[in-house]
Residue frames relative to the residue before (quaternion, step in Angstrom):
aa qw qx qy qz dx dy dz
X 1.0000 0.0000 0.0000 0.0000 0.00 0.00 0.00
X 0.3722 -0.8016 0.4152 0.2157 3.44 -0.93 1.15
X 0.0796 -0.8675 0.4563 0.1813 3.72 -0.10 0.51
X 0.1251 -0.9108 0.3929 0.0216 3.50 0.81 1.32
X 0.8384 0.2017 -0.1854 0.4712 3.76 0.20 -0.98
X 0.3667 -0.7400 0.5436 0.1497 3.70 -1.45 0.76
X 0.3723 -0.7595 0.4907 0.2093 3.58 -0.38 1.22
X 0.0377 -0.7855 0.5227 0.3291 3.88 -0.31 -0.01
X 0.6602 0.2871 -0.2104 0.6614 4.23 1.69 -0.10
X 0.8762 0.2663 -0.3051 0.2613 2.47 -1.98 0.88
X 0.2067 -0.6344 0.6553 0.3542 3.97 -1.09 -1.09
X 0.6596 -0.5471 0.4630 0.2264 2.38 -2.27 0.47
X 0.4043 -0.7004 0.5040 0.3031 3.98 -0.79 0.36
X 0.3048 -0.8271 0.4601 0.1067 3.32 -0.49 0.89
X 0.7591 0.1289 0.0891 0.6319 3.24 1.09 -1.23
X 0.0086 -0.8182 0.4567 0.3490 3.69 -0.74 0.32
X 0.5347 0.4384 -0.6470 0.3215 3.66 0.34 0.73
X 0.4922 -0.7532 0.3850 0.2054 3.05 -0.91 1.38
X 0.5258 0.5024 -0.5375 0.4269 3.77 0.16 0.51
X 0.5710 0.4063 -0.4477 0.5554 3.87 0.56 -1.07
X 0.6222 0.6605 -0.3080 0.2859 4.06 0.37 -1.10
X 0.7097 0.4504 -0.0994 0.5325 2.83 1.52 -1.16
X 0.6845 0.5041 -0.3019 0.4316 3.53 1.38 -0.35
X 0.2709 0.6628 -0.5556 0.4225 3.38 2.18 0.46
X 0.8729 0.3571 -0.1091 0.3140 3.30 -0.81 -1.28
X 0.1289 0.6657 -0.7180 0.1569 3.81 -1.23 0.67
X 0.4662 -0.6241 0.5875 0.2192 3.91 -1.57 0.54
X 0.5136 -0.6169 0.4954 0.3319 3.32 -0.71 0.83
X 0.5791 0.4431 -0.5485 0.4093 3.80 0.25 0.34
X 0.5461 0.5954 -0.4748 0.3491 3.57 0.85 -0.72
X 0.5442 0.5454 -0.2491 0.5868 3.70 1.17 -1.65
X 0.8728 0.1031 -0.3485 0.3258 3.21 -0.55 -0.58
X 0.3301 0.5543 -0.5480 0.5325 4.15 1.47 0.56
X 0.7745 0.3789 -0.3947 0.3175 3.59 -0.11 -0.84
X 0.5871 0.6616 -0.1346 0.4467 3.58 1.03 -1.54
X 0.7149 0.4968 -0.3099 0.3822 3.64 0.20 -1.36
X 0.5254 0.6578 -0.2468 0.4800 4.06 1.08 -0.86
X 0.6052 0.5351 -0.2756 0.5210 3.23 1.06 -0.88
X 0.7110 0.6257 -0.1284 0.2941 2.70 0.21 -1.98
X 0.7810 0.2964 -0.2072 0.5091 3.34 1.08 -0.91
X 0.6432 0.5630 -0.3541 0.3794 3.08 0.93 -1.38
X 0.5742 0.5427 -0.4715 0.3917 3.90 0.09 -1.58
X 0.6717 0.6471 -0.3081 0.1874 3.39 0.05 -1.61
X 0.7303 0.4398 -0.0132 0.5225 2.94 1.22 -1.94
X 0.5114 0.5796 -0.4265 0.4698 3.65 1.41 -0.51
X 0.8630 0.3147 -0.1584 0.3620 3.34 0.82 -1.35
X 0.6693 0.4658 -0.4116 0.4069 3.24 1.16 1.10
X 0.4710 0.4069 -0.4022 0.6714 3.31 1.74 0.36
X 0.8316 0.3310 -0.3380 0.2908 3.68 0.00 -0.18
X 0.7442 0.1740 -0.3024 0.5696 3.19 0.92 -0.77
X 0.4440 -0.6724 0.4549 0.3793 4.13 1.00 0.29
X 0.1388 0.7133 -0.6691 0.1557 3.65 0.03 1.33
X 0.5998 -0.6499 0.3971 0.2453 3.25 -1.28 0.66
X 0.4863 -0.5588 0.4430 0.5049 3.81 -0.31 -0.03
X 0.6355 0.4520 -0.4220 0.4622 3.85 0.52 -0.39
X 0.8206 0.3793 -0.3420 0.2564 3.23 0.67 -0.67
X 0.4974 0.5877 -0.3118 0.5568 3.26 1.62 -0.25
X 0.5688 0.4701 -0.4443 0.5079 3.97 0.90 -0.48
X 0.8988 0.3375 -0.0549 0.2743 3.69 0.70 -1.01
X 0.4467 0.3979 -0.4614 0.6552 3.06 1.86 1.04
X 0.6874 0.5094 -0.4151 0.3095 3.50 0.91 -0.47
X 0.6782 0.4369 -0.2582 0.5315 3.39 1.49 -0.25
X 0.3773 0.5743 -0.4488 0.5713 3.38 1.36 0.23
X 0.7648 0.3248 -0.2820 0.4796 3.67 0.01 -1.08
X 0.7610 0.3030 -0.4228 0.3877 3.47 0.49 0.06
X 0.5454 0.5307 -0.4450 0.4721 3.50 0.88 0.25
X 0.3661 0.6854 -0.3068 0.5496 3.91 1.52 -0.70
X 0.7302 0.3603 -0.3623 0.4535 3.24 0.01 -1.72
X 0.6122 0.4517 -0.4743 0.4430 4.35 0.34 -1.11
X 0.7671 0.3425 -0.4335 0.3260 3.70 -0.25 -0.52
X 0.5864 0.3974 -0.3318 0.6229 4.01 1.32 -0.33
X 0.6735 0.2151 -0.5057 0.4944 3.67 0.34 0.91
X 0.6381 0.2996 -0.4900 0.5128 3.51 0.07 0.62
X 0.6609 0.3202 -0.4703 0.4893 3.87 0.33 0.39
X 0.4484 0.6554 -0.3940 0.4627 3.86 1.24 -0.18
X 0.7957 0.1374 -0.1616 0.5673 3.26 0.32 -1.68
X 0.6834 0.3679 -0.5193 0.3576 4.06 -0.06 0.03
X 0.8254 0.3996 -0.2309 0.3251 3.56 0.35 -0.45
X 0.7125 0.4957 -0.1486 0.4739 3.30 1.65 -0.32
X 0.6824 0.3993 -0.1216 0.6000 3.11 0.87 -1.81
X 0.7881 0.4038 -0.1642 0.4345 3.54 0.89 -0.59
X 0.4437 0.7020 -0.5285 0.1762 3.43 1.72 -0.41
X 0.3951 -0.4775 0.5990 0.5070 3.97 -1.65 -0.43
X 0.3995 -0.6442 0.6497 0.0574 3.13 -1.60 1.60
X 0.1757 -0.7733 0.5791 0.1891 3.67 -0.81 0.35
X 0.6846 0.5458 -0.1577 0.4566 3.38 0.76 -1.36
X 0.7153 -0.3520 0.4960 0.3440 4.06 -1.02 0.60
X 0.8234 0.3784 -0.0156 0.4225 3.40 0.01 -2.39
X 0.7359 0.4462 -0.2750 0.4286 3.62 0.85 -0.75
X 0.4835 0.6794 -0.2436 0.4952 3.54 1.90 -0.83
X 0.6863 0.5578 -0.2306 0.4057 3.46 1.67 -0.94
X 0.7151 0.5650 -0.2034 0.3577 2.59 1.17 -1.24
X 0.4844 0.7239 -0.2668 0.4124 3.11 1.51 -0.78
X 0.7287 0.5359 -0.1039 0.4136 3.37 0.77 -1.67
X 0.7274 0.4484 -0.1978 0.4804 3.01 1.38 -0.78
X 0.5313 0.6250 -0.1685 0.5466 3.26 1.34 -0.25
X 0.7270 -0.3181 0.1915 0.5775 3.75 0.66 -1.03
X 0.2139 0.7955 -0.4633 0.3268 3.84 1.09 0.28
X 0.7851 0.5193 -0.0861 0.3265 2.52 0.47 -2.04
X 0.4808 0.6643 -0.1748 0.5449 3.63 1.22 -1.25
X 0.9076 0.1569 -0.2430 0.3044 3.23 0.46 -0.75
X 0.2569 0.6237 -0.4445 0.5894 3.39 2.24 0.26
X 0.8462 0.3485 0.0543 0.3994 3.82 0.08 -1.34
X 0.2309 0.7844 -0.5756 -0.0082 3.66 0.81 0.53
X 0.5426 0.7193 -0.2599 0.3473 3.40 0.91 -0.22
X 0.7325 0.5439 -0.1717 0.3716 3.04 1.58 -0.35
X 0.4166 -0.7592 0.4373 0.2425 3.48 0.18 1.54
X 0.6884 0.5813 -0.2962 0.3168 3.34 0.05 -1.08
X 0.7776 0.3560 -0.1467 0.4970 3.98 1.07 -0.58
X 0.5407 0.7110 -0.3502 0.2820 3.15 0.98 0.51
X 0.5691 0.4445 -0.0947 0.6852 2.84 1.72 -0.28
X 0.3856 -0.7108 0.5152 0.2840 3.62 -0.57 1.08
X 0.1538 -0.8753 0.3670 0.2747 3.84 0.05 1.00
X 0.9211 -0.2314 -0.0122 0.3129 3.64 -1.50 0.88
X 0.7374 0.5256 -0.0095 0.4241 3.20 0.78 -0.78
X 0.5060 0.3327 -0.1616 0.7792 3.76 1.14 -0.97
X 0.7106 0.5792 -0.3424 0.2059 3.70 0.10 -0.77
X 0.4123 0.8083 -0.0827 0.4120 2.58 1.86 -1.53
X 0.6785 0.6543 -0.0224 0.3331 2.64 0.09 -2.26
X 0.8114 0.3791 -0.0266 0.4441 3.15 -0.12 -2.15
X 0.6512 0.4624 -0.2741 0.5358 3.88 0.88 -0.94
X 0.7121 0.3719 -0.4226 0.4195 3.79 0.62 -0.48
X 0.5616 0.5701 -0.3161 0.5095 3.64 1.21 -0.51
X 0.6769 0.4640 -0.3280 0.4679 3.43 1.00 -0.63
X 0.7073 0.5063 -0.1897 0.4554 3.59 0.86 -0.97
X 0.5736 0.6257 -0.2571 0.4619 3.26 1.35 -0.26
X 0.6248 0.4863 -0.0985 0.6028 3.21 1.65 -1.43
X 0.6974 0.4372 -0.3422 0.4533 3.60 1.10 -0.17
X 0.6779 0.4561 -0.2751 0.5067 3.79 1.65 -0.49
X 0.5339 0.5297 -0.4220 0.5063 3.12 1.30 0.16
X 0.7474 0.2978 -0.2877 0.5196 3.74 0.50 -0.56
X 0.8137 0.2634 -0.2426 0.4578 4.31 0.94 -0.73
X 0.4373 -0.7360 0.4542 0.2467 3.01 1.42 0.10
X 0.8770 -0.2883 -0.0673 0.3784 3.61 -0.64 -0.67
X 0.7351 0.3665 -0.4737 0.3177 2.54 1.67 0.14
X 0.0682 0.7295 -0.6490 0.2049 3.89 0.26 1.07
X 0.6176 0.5822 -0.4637 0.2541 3.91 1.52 -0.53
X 0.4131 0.7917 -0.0963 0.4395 2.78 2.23 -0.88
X 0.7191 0.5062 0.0064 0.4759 3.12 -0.55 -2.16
X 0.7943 0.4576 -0.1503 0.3703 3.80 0.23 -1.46
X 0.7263 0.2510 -0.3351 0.5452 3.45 0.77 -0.71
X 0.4589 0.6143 -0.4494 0.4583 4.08 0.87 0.26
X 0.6858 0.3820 -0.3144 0.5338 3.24 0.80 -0.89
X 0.6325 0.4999 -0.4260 0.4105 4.11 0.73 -0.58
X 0.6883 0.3191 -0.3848 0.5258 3.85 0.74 -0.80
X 0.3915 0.6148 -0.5480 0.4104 3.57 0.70 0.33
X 0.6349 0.5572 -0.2998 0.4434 3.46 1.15 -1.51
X 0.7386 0.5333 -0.2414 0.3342 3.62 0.62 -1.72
X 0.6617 0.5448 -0.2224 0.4647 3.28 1.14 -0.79
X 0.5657 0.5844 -0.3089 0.4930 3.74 1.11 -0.57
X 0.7286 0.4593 -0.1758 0.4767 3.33 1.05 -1.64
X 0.7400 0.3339 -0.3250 0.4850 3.42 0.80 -0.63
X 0.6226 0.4438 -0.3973 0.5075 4.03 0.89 0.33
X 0.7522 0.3266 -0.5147 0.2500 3.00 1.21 0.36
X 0.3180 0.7046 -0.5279 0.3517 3.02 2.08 0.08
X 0.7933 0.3783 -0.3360 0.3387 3.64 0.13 -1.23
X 0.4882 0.6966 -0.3786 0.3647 3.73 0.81 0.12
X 0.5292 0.4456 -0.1228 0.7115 3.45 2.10 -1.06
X 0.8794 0.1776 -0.2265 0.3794 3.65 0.15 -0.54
X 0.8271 0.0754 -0.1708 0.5301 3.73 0.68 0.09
X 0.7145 -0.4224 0.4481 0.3321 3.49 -1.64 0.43
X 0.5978 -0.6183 0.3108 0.4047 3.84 -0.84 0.49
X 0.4216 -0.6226 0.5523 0.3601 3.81 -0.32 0.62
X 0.8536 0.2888 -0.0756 0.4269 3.90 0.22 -0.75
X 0.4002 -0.6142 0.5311 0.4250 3.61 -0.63 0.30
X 0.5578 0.6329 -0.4086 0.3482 3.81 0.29 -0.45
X 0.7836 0.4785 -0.2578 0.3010 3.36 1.10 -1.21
X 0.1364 0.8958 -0.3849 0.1755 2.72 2.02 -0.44
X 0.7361 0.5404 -0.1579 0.3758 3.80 -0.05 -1.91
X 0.8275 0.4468 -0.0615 0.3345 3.34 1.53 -1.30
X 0.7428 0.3142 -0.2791 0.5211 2.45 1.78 -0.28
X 0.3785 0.6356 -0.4353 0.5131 3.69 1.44 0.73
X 0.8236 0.1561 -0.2696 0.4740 3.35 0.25 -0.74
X 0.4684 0.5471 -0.5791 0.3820 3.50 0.52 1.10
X 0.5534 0.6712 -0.1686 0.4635 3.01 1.60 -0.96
X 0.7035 0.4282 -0.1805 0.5377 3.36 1.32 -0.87
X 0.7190 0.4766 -0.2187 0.4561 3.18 0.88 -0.42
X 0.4408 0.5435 -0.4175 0.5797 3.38 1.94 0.75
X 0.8408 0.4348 0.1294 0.2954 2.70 0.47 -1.63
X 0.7238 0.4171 -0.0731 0.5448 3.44 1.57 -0.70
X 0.7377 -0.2698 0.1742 0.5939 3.17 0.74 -1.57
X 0.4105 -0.7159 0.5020 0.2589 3.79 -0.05 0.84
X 0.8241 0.1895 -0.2629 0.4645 4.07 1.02 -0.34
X 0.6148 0.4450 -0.5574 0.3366 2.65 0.43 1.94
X 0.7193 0.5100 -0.1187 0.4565 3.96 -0.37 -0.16
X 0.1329 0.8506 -0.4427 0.2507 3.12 1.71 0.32
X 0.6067 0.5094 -0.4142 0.4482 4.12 1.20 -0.35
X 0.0996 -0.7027 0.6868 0.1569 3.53 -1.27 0.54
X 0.6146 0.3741 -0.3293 0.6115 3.91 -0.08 -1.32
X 0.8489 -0.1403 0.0459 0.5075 4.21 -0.25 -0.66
X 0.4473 -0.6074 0.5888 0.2904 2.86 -1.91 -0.47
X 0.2991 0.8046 -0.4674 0.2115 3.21 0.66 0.03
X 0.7420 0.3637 -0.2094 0.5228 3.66 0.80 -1.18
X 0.4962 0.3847 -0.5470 0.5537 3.94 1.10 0.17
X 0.7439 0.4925 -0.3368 0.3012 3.41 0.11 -0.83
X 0.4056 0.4914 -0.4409 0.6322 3.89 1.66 -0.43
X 0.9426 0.1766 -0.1138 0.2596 3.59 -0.39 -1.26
X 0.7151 -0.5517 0.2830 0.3226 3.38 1.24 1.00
X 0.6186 0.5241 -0.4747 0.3425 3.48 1.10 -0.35
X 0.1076 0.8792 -0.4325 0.1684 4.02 1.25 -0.10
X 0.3053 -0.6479 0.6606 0.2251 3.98 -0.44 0.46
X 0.4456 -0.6369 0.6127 0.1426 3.40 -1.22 0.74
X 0.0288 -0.9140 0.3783 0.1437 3.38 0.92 1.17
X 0.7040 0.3692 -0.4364 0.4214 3.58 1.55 -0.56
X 0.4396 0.5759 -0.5863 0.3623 3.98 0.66 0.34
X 0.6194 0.6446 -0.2781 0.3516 3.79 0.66 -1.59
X 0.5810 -0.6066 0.5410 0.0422 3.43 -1.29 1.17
X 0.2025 0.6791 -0.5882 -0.3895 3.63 -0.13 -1.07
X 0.4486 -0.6142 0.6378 0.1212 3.57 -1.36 0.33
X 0.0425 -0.8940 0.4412 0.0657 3.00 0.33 1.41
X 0.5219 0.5207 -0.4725 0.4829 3.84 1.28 0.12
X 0.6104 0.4665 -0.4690 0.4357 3.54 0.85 -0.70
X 0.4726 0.6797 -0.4693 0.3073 3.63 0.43 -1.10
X 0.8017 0.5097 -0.1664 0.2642 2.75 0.33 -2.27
X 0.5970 0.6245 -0.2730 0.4232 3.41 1.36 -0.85
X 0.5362 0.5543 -0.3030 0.5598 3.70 1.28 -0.87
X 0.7664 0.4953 -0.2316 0.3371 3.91 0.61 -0.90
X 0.4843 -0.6535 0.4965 0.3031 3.88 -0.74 1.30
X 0.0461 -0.8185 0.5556 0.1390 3.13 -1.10 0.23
């Protein structure tokens, strides 16, 4: 799906009965209020109950969040980005990450809001105790701050200049990948997996466009 024209006001309407409309949008503190309980708690469940070791709980929990980078860059290149044929699948798309890119400006969709979120994390955690069994108590809540972190680098990627010269790379070829070409740069939290799979911005050929930039940036 082609996501061709940048909005610089407002958002996009997803739904028009306005409650589902309203269940688009939520602030990344809510996500990271709902999420953060986990995060601690699982951890600590599975080391008083089933007696895991601190090493091992330090090192599935950072497994699952390193996991979580290589399942966002097949999320957003192969899904959010797949070619829709159908009307209904084209929608679904848009609603999903379409939209995001009509509307970078729009706080409110960055974050997958409360509900769908819900949803998508018990289905996900389910799929992780089926295959690690106990330790998904582990393994699972790494992979969620894997989630929080993504969302909240990309919030700051839209709302402020890099803090670090390092981040530089990261936050250009997100930028490009609005603005330039949409199949490439498909990393947010890193590059690493464009750079395994080639989809990488050439960062010393690339220009930056600072008016485009600006358009990508909340105000």
């Amino acid at each position: 799906m082609k996501f061709e024209k940048i909005h610089n006001k407002g958002q996009a309407q997803l739904f028009k009965n306005q409650y589902l409309e309203m269940l688009t949008k939520t602030h990344p503190l809510v996500i990271w209020g709902m999420y953060l309980p986990v995060i601690i708690g699982l951890p600590y469940y599975a080391a008083t109950r089933f007696d895991a070791s601190g090493m091992k709980v330090a090192g599935l929990f950072i497994f699952g969040m390193f996991f979580w980078t290589f399942f966002e860059y097949i999320m957003h290149r192969w899904v959010f980005h797949m070619i829709a044929e159908s009307p209904r699948a084209q929608k679904v798309v848009y609603v999903m990450h379409g939209n995001h890119h009509h509307y970078p400006r729009d706080k409110e969709r960055l974050f997958m809001p409360p509900v769908p979120s819900l949803i998508l994390a018990s289905i996900i955690f389910s799929i992780q105790y089926l295959i690690l069994g106990r330790n998904a108590f582990i393994f699972f809540p790494g992979f969620m701050l894997g989630y929080l972190l993504y969302g909240s680098m990309h919030y700051a990627i839209h709302a402020w200049n890099p803090p670090f010269k390092w981040m530089k790379p990261l936050w250009r070829n997100h930028h490009l990948h609005h603005y330039k070409n949409e199949h490439q740069g498909f990393g947010v939290s890193t590059t690493i997996w464009d750079r395994v799979f080639g989809t990488m911005f050439d960062l010393t050929k690339e220009k930056e466009d600072k008016e485009k930039v600006k358009e990508l940036m909340f105000k």
